[in-house]
C-alpha positions, 0 to 999 in steps of 0.5 A: 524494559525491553520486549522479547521478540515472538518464538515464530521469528526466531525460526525460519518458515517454508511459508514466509521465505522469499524464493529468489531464483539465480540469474531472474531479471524480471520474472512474470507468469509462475505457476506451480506443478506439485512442488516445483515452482515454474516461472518466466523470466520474460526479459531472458526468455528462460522458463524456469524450475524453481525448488522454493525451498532453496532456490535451485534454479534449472532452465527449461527451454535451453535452445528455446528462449527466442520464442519464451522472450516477452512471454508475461503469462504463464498456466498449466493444466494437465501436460499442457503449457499455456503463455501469453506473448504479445496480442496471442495465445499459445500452448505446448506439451510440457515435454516438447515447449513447441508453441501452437498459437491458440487465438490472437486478440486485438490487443496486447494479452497479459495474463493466463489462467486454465482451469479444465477446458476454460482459458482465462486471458486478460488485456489491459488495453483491451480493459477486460477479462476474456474467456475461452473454450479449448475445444472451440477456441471461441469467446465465451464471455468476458468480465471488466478487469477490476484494476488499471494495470497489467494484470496476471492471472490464476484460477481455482477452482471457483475463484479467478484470483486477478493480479494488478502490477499498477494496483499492487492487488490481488483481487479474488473474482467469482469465475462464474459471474466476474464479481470481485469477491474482496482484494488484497495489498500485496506487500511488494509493488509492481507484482507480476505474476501469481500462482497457487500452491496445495499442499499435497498431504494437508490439502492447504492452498497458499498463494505466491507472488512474483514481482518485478522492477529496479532499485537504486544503488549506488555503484563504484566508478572510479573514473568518476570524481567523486567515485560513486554514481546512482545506478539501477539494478533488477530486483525480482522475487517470488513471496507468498501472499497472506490474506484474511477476509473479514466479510463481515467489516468488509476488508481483507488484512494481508502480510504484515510486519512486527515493526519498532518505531521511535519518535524522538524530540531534541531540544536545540532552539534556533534562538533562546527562549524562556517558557515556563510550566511547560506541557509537550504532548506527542501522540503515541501509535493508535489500536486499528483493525490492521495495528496492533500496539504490542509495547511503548516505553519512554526514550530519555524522560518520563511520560504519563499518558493522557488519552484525547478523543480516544487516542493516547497521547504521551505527556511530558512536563518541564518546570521551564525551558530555559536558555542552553537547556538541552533534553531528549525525550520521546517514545519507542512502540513496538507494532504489528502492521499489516496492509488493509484493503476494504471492500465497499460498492455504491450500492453499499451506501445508498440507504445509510443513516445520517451521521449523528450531529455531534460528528457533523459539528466536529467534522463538517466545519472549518476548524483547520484553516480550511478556507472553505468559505472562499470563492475558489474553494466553493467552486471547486467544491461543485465542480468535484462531484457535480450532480452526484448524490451517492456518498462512495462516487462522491468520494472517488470523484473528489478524489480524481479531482484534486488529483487532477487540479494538483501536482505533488510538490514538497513545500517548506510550510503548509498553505490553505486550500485556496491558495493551493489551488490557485498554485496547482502544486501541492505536498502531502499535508496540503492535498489532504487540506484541500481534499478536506475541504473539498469532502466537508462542503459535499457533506462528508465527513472526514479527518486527518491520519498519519505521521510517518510511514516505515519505508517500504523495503520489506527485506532490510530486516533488523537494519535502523531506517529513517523515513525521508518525510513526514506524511499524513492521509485522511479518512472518511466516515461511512454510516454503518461502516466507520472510518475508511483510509484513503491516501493523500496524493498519487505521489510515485505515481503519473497523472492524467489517470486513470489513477489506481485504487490501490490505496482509496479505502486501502493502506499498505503495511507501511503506513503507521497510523499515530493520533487519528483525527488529533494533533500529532504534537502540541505544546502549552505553557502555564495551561495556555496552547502556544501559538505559531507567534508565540513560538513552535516546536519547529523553533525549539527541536529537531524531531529524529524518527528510525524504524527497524523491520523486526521480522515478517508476521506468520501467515494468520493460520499460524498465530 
């Protein structure tokens, strides 16, 4: 059985392609004049034109670049250019680029955004939002920044759109008040720039992001035995940014991908066994607000379907397993993934219902080698939160806790809470351990999610990938709201905080959720779960995960 790819892939879109300007090292303000893309190249000091239909690239400052490097900020309002280049502000007639200094701030500023006579310029060290009058060159007022990086700006009309390098989000503020409206993911990481762009004849806004970092390859060297070594090259690109506002359930999906994922067992058992009327059950792709299961078939053998709290799983039966048997068997999904970010407030949470008891007996105990009734763990557990009461702060600051008590680490098994506490090193699996543990003796409830997560190279389309490990993150129940995601650990990111919220309530598009709140794999013989002493799936078979990035989801207007 096969399944056919959507007509919107087969066609290229203006709307969904990547704008990659020749000779960018590390583009940061961009910003639109009618059709034309205008972007800095901070690191060159080339302010760039930019056809983003074909990438056609002219500089504008030629004798002019010393005074553009280090620019991050880029604006235009009427004739005038505006950039932010160190502590100051600048400004300068399109048709001359000579710099007039505008104000200078008692920190570093980042970003820039223009509307009439208003000067939007964000600080991070600063950690605000500072606005100006043109005409007086005084502050107004300012709004807190919402996230913990560099952030860039653009405005329209009555929304400040803010985004974060370090938070990988675009948040929507009201310009007036400075109150995020909702956030969005950005499909990329480290977005440095963002603009908008209104379609002349249709009045349609859509917003661009720019990005900005390195990426690894492996380079020739023939001097060197062998004749290759890791290096790292610029990678930076323009993209557009798709987002959908559910203010209803108070998230916002952004750019998506149509993904084929396989999971596939190969029975090779370390030592030869015998284990009659055998049930393997594997958990298939769950139906989310942000995944959408389009197909699924079986690789190798049959399966029937079961579905277990609400999730299916694929079941495969073997009469026995015996010495020198050999299959494979597994399953292929094709999937429509999108990041998710969800919108909630403490005062949001101050007046919900209590959970019902069934959910409390599920989700509130030990039944996963918690280690909750140990000393360790106990204390840990009211050192977390302290005196707090409100469910969210509760949730933040037990997740700021371990984050701070761990470091991430890969470890060949899974120890329980206590033990990794004691240690202060952790991987994935075993944050989400302590984090569980940590959440359910505070009275919130929680569950495991996961399995795997596609890896994040958004560009390599129709190209096989293997993700490097397995992952798991959690989720916690809300009255009134349901289950919100929160990743496990901070582990591409530095410790000591302050941590990003990137993915607190959020997931990006990568993360694919398989069997929410069940086991991924079990296995039973003769009806009766087998145990680790008995034997694990681990002893028995070697697991083969590959992804394909079928093709970018067209923007939600369009489907």
């Amino acid at each position: 059985m096969t399944f056919a790819l959507p007509s919107f892939f087969t066609n290229q879109m203006i709307g969904q392609r990547t704008i990659r300007p020749h000779s960018a090292a590390a583009l940061c303000g961009i910003t639109f004049i009618q059709d034309t893309l205008i972007a800095i190249d901070t690191a060159k000091g080339h302010l760039l034109s930019i056809d983003p239909r074909s990438d056609n690239t002219k500089i504008l400052n030629p004798h002019q670049n010393r005074e553009f490097t280090g620019v991050t900020g880029l604006a235009v309002w009427d004739d005038t250019l505006w950039v932010t280049r160190d502590n100051s502000v600048y400004l300068c007639k399109l048709s001359s680029l000579g710099l007039e200094h505008f104000v200078t701030l008692p920190y570093t500023a980042d970003g820039i955004a223009v509307w009439e006579s208003t000067i939007y310029v964000s600080s991070q060290k600063q950690g605000d939002i500072l606005i100006f009058d043109r005409n007086t060159r005084k502050q107004i007022t300012k709004f807190y920044a919402p996230g913990v990086g560099v952030e860039n700006l653009a405005v329209d009309e009555e929304t400040l759109w803010v985004c974060d390098r370090t938070e990988q989000t675009v948040y929507s503020i009201d310009r007036a008040t400075g109150k995020v409206q909702f956030s969005v993911l950005t499909p990329f990481d480290e977005p440095s720039g963002i603009a908008i762009y209104k379609n002349p004849e249709t009045g349609e806004k859509r917003l661009y992001v720019a990005y900005a970092s390195e990426e690894p390859y492996v380079r020739d060297n023939p001097n060197a035995d062998p004749s290759h070594e890791l290096s790292y090259r610029d990678r930076t690109f323009i993209h557009p940014l798709h987002y959908h506002y559910n203010p209803e359930k108070r998230y916002a999906l952004s750019n998506g991908y149509l993904l084929e994922m396989s999971y596939v067992e190969e029975i090779a058992p370390l030592d030869e066994v015998y284990v009659p009327e055998v049930e393997w059950r594997i958990a298939l792709p769950s139906e989310t607000e942000r995944q959408k299961v389009k197909h699924v078939e079986p690789i190798g053998l049959p399966f029937t379907e079961e579905i277990v709290d609400g999730q299916r799983v694929a079941v495969f039966k073997f009469d026995a397993l015996t010495p020198g048997e050999r299959h494979l068997f597994g399953w292929k999904a094709i999937l429509e993934v999108r990041g998710i970010k969800y919108r909630l407030t403490p005062s949001d949470v101050e007046d919900i219902a209590e959970p019902t008891p069934e959910l409390q007996e599920r989700y509130l105990v030990d039944n996963d080698d918690l280690a909750m009734d140990t000393n360790i763990v106990r204390r840990s557990a009211r050192e977390a939160v302290g005196t707090e009461t409100n469910l969210l702060r509760k949730m933040y600051s037990i997740r700021n806790y371990v984050y701070d008590e761990l470091s991430y680490g890969i470890k060949p098994h899974i120890d329980t809470p206590d033990i990794v506490l004691e240690r202060g090193v952790g991987s994935c699996g075993e944050y989400v351990g302590v984090l569980l543990a940590l959440c359910r003796l505070n009275g919130i409830l929680c569950r495991t999610v996961g399995r795997y997560k596609c890896p994040s190279y958004a560009e390599y389309q129709q190209v096989p990938m293997q993700p490097q490990y397995n992952h798991v993150w959690l989720e916690f129940y809300v009255p009134g709201f349901g289950w919100l995601p929160m990743e496990s650990n901070p582990d591409d990111m530095g410790y000591g905080g302050p941590y990003p919220t990137r993915f607190f309530m959020g997931l990006g598009w990568y993360h694919v959720e398989i069997g929410k709140g069940i086991s991924f794999e079990t296995l039973t013989s003769k009806g009766a779960k087998l145990t680790k002493e008995d034997v694990s799936i681990g002893e028995l078979a070697i697991n083969h995960i590959r992804f394909t990035i079928l093709g970018e989801l067209p923007p939600f207007s369009e489907q």
